[in-house]
C-alpha positions in Angstrom: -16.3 8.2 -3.4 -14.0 6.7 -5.8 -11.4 8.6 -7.9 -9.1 7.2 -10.9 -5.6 7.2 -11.6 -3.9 6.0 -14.9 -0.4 5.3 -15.0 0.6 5.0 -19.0 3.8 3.5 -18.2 6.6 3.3 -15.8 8.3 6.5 -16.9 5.1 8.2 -15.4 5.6 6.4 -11.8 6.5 9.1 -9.5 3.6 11.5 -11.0 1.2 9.1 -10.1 2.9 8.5 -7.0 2.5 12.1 -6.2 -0.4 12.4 -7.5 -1.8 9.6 -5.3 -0.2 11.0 -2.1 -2.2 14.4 -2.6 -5.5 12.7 -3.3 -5.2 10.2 -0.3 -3.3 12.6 2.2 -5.6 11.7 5.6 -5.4 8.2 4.9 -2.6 6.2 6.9 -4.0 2.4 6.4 -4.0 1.6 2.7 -5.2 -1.5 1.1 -3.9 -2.6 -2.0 -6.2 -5.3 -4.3 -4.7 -6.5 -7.6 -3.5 -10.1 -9.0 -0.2 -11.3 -9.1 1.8 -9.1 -11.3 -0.1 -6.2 -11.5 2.1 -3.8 -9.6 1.5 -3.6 -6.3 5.1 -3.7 -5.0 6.5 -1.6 -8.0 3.8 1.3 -7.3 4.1 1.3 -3.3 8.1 1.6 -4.1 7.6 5.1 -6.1 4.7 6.0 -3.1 8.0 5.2 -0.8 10.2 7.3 -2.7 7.7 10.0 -2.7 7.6 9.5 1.3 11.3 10.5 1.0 12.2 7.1 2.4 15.7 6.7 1.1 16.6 2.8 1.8 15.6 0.3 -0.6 12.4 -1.1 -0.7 11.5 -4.9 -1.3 8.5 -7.0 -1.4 8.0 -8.4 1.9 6.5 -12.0 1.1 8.7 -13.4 3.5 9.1 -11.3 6.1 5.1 -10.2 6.1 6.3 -6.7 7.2 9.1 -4.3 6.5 9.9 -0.8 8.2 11.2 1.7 6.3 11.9 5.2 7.2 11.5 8.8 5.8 14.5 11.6 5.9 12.4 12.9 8.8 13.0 9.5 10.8 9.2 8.7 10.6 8.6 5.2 9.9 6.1 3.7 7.3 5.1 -0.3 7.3 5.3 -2.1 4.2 2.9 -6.0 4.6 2.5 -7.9 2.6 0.1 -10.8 4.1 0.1 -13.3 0.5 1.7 -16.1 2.6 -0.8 -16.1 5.8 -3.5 -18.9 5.4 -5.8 -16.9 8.3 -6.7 -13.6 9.9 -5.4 -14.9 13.1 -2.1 -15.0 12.1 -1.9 -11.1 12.2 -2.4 -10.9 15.5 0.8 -12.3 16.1 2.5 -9.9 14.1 0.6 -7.1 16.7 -0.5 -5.6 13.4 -3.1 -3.4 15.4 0.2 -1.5 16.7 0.9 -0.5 13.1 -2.7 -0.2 11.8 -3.2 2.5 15.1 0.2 4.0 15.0 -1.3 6.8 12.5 2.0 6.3 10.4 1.7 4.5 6.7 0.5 1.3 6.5 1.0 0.1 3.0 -0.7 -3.8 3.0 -0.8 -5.5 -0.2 -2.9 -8.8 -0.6 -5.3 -7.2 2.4 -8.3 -9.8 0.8 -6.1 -12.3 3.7 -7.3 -9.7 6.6 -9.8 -7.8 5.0 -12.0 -8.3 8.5 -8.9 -6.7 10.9 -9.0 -3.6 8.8 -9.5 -0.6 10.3 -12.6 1.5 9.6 -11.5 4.6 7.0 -8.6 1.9 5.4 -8.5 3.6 1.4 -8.3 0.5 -1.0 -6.6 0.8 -4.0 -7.8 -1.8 -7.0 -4.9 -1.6 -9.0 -5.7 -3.0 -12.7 -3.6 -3.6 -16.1 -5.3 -2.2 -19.1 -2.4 -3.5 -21.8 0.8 -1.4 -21.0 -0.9 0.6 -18.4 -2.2 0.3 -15.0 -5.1 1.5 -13.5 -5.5 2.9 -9.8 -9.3 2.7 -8.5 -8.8 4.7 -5.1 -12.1 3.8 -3.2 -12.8 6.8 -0.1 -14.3 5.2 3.3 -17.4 7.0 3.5 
């Protein structure tokens, strides 16, 4: 099952945040697909805001993984796997620790370990239509 959300422009943000959480609320592991610039980062920010995690948030190219926590001290993991040239490499990060955990697992460029995903992972095609983006949330069946 797939479902759609638009986000007109960055003013709209934290609705489609929101809106997101409520449509994907079983779903821990989620992928997000989209080229360079399309908004990955900037939308997994407002999803982290709407977490109630109250730290910044940052891209984590650098670091592969950042943990952030919520006002309720639950933690959610932020990858971002752009700079790993092989599956392998995950495993020593112990990614399956976070991917099993059964807290939020927000991966952006997942096309690097798209075979270590875990069976019911939503992924999230997120596209730009001229000012806006596009959110193509695809259910595990």
């Amino acid at each position: 099952m797939k479902k759609i959300i638009e986000i007109p422009s960055l003013r709209h943000l934290d609705e489609a945040a929101a809106s997101f959480l409520r449509l994907s609320s079983n779903h821990r592991v989620i992928a997000f697909y989209g080229s360079m610039g399309a908004g990955k980062t900037t939308f997994i920010k407002a999803l982290c805001k709407q977490l109630g995690v109250q730290e910044n948030t940052n891209s984590p190219s650098f670091a592969i993984i950042y943990e952030y926590h919520t006002m309720h001290g639950e933690p959610v993991y932020h990858f971002d796997f752009y700079r790993l040239n092989k599956p392998d490499e995950a495993y020593d990060l112990g990614y399956e620790e976070y991917f099993y955990s059964g807290h939020y697992c927000l991966i952006e460029w997942p096309e690097k370990i798209e075979v270590l995903l875990p069976p019911g992972t939503l992924k999230v095609t997120i596209s730009v239509e001229e000012e806006k983006r596009m959110l193509c949330l695809e259910f595990p069946s």
